[in-house]
Backbone as CSV, one residue per row, in Angstrom:
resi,resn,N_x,N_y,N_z,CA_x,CA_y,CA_z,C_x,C_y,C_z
1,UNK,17.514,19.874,1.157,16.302,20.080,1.949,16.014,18.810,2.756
2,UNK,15.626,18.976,3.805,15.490,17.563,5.089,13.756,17.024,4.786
3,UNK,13.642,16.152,5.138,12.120,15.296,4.767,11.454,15.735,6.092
4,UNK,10.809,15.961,5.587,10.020,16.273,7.066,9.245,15.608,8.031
5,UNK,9.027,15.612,9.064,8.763,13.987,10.189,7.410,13.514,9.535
6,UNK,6.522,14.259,9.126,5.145,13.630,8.195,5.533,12.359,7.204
7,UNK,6.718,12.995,6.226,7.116,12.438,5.304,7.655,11.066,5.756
8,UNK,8.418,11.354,7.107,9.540,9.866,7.454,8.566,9.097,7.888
9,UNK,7.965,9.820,8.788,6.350,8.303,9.212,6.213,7.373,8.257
10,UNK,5.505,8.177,6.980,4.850,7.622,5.460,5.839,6.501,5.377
11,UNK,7.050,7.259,4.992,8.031,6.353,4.348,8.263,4.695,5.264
12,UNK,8.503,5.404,6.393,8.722,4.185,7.568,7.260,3.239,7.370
13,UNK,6.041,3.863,7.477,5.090,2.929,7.909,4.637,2.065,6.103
14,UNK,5.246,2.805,4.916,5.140,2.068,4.150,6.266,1.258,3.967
15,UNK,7.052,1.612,4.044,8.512,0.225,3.912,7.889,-1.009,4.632
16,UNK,7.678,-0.551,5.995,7.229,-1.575,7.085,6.467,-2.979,6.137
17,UNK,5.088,-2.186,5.640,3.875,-2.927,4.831,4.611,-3.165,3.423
18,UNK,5.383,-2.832,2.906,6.256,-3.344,1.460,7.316,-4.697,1.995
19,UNK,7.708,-4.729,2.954,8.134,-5.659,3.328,7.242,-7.032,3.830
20,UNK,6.535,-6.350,4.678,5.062,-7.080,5.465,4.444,-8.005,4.617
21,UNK,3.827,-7.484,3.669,3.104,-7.449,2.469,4.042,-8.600,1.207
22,UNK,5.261,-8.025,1.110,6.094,-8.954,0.067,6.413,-10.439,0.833
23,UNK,6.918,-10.434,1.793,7.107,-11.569,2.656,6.044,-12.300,2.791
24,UNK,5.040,-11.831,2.751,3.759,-12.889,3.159,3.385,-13.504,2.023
25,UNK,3.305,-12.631,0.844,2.788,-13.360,-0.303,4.098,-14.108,-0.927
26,UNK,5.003,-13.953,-0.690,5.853,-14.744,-1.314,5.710,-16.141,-0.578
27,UNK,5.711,-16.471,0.632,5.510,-17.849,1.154,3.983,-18.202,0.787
28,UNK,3.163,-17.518,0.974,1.768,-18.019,0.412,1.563,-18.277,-1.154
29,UNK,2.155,-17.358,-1.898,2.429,-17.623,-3.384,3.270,-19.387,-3.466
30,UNK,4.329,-19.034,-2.528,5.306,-20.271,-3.090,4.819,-21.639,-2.674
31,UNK,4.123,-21.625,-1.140,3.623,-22.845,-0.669,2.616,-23.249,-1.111
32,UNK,1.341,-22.528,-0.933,-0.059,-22.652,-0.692,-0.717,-22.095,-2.705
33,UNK,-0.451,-21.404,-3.488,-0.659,-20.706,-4.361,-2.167,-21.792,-4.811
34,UNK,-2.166,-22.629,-5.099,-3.315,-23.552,-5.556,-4.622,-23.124,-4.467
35,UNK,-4.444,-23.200,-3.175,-5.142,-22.472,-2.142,-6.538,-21.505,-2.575
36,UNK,-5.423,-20.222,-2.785,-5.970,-19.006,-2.858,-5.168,-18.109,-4.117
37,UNK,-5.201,-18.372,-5.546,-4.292,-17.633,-6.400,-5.066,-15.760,-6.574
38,UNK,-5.792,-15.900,-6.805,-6.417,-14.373,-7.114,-5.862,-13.709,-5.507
39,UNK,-6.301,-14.405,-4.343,-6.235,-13.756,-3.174,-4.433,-13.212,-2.818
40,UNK,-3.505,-14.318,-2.818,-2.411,-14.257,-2.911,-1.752,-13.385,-3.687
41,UNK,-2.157,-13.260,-4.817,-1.638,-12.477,-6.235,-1.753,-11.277,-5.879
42,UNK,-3.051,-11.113,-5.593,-3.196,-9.593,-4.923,-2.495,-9.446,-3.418
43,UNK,-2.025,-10.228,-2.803,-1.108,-9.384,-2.108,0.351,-9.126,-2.851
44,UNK,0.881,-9.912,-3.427,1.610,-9.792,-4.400,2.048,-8.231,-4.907
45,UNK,0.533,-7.747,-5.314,0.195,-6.748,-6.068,0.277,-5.595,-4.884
46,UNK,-0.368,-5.761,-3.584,-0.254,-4.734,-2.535,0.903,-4.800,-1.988
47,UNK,1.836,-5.832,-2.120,3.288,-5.858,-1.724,4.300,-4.555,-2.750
48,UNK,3.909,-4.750,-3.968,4.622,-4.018,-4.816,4.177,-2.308,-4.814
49,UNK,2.281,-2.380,-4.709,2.176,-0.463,-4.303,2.846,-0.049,-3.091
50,UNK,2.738,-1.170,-2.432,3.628,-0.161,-0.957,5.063,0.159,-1.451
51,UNK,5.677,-0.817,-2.230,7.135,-0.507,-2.220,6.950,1.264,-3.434
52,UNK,5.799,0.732,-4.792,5.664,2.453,-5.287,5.810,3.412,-4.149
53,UNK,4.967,3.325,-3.377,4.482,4.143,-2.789,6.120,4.727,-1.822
54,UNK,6.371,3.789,-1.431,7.775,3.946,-0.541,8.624,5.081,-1.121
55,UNK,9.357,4.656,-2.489,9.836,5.053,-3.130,9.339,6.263,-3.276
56,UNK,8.433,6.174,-3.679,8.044,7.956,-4.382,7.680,8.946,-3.575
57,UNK,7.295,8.387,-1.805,7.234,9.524,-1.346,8.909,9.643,-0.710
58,UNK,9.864,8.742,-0.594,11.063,9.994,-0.428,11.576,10.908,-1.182
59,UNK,10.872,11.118,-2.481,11.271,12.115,-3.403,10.289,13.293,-2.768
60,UNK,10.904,14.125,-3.634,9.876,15.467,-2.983,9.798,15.947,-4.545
61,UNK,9.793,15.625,-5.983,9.826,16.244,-6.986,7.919,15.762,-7.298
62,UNK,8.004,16.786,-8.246,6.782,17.270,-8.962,6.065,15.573,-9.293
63,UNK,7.155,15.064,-9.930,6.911,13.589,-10.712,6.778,12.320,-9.034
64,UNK,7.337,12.878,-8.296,7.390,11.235,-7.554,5.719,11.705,-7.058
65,UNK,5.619,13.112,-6.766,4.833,13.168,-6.104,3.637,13.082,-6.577
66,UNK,3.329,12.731,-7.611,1.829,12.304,-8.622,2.238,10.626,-8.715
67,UNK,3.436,9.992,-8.789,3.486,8.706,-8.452,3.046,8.357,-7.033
68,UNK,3.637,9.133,-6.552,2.608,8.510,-4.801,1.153,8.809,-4.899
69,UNK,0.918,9.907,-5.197,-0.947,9.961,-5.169,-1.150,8.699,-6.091
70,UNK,-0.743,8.123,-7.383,-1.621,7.332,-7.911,-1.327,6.347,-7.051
71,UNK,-0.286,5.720,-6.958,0.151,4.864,-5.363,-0.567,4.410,-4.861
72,UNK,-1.046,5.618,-4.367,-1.723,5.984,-2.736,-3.514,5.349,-3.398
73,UNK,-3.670,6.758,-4.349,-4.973,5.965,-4.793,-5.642,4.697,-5.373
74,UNK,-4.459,4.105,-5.906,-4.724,2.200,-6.122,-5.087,1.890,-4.959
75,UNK,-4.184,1.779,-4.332,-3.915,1.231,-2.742,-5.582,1.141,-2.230
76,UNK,-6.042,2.679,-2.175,-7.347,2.901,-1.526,-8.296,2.275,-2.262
77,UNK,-8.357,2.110,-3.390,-9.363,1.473,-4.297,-8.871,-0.164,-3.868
78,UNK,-8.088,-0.064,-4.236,-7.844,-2.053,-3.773,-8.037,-2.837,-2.599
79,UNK,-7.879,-1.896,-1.089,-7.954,-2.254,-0.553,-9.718,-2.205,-0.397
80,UNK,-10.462,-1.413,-0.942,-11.980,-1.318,-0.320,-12.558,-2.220,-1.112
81,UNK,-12.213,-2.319,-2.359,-12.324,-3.687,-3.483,-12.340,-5.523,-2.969
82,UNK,-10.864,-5.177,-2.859,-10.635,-6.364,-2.102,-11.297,-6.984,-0.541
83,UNK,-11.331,-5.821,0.178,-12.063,-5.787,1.314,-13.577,-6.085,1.276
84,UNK,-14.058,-5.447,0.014,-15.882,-5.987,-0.312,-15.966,-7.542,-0.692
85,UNK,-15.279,-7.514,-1.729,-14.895,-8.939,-2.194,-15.304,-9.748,-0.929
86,UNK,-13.884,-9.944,-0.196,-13.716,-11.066,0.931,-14.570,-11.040,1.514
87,UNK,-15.029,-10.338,1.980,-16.849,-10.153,2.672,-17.711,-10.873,1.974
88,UNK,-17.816,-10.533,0.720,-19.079,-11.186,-0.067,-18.546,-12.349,-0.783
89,UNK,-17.414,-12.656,-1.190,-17.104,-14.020,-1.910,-16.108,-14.513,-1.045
90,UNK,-16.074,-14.686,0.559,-15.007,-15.183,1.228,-14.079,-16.306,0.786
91,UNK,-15.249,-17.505,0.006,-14.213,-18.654,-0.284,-12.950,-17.958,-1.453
92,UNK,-13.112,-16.751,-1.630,-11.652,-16.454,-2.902,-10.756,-16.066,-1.645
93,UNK,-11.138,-15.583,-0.360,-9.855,-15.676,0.464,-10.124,-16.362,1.074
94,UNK,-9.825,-17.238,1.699,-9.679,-18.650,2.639,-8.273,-18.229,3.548
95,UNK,-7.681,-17.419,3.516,-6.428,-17.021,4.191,-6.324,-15.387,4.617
96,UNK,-6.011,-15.213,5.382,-6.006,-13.796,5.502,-4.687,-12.971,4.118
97,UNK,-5.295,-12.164,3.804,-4.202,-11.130,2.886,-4.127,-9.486,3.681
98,UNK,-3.007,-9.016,3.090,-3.258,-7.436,3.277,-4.299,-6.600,3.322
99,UNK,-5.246,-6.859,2.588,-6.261,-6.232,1.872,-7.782,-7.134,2.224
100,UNK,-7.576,-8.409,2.631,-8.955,-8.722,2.706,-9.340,-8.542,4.391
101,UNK,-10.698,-8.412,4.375,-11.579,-7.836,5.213,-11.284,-6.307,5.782
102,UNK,-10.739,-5.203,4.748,-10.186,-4.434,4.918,-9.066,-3.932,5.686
103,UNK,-8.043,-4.913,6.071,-6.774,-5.002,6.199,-6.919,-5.380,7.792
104,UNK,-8.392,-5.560,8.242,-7.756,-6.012,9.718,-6.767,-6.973,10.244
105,UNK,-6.141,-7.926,9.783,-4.979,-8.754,10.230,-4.231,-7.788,10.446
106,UNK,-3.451,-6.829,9.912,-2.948,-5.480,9.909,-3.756,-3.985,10.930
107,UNK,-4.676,-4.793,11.691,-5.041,-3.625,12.856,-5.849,-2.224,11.678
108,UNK,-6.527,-2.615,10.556,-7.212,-1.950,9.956,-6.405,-0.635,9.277
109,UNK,-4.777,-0.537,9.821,-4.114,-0.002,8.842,-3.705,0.010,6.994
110,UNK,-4.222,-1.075,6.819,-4.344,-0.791,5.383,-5.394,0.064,4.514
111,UNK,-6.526,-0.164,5.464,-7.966,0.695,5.138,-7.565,2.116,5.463
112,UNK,-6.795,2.507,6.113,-6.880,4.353,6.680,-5.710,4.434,6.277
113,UNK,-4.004,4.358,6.346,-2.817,4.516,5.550,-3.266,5.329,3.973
114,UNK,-4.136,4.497,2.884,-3.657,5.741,2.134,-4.437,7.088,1.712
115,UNK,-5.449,6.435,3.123,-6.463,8.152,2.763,-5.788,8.710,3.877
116,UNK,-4.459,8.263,4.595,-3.582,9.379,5.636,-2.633,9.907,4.337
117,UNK,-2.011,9.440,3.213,-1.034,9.428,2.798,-1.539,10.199,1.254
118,UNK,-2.802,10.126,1.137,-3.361,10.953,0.178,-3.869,12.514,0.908
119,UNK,-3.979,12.654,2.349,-4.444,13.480,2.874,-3.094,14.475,2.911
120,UNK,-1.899,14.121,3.290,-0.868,14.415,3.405,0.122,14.847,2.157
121,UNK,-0.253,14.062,1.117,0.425,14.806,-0.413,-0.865,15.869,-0.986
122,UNK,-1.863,15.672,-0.306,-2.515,17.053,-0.996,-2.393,18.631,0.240
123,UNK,-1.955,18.139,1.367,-1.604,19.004,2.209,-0.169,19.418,1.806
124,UNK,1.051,18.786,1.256,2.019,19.131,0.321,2.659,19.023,-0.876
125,UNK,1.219,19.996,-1.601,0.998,19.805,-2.552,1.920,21.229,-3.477
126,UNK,2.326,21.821,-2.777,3.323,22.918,-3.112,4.746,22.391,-3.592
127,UNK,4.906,21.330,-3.287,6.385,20.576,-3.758,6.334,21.188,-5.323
128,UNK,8.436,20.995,-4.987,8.493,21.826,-6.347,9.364,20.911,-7.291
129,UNK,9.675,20.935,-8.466,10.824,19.657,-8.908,12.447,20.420,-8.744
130,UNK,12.382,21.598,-8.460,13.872,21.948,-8.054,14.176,21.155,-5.973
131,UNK,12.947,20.527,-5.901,13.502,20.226,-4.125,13.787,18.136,-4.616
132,UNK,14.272,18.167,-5.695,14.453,17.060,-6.119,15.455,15.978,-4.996
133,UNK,15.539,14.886,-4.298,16.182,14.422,-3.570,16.437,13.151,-3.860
């Protein structure tokens, strides 16, 4: 069975941010970490749901596809978390992350991505575990 262009977006625009996301905190982790550790860590942490998230939506089985909703739903909780945070306790980010001020360094795609990507696994929500890939 072929992925369907909804699906390749997801996949593409989360690889993109699993990469985005891992790369940044790894030089901010490795250089700066004394800086900003909670702030950093958590990209750390949003580096690794995007890569969940990656992963589980090229599956189309029963199982990846409740791994991407929870994925998806960290993601959304962390980023509005993290996003309140930096607003109200800015000195814990002193640097921009994925997630703080609700992902605008990122053009506010981190804030709308996983209520697109939660909107989209409950729109195919018929997946079956025999379309296993």
């Amino acid at each position: 069975m072929r992925h369907s262009t909804g699906r390749q977006v997801l996949v593409a625009v989360y690889a993109v941010f699993a990469v985005a996301a891992g790369a940044r905190s790894a030089v901010q982790l490795s250089t700066r970490f004394d800086e900003a550790p909670l702030a950093y860590s958590l990209s750390a942490v949003a580096a690794v749901v995007y890569l969940v998230a990656t992963l589980a939506l090229r599956r189309t089985s029963r199982t990846a596809h409740r791994v991407a909703g929870g994925a998806l739903a960290f993601e959304a909780v962390g980023v509005v978390v993290v996003g309140t945070l930096s607003l109200v306790e800015p000195q814990w980010f002193p640097d921009q992350t994925v997630w703080s001020d609700f992902g605008i360094g990122y053009g506010f795609v981190p804030l709308v991505l996983p209520f697109v990507g939660l909107w989209w696994l409950r729109r195919h929500a018929e997946v079956r575990d025999s379309d296993v890939r």
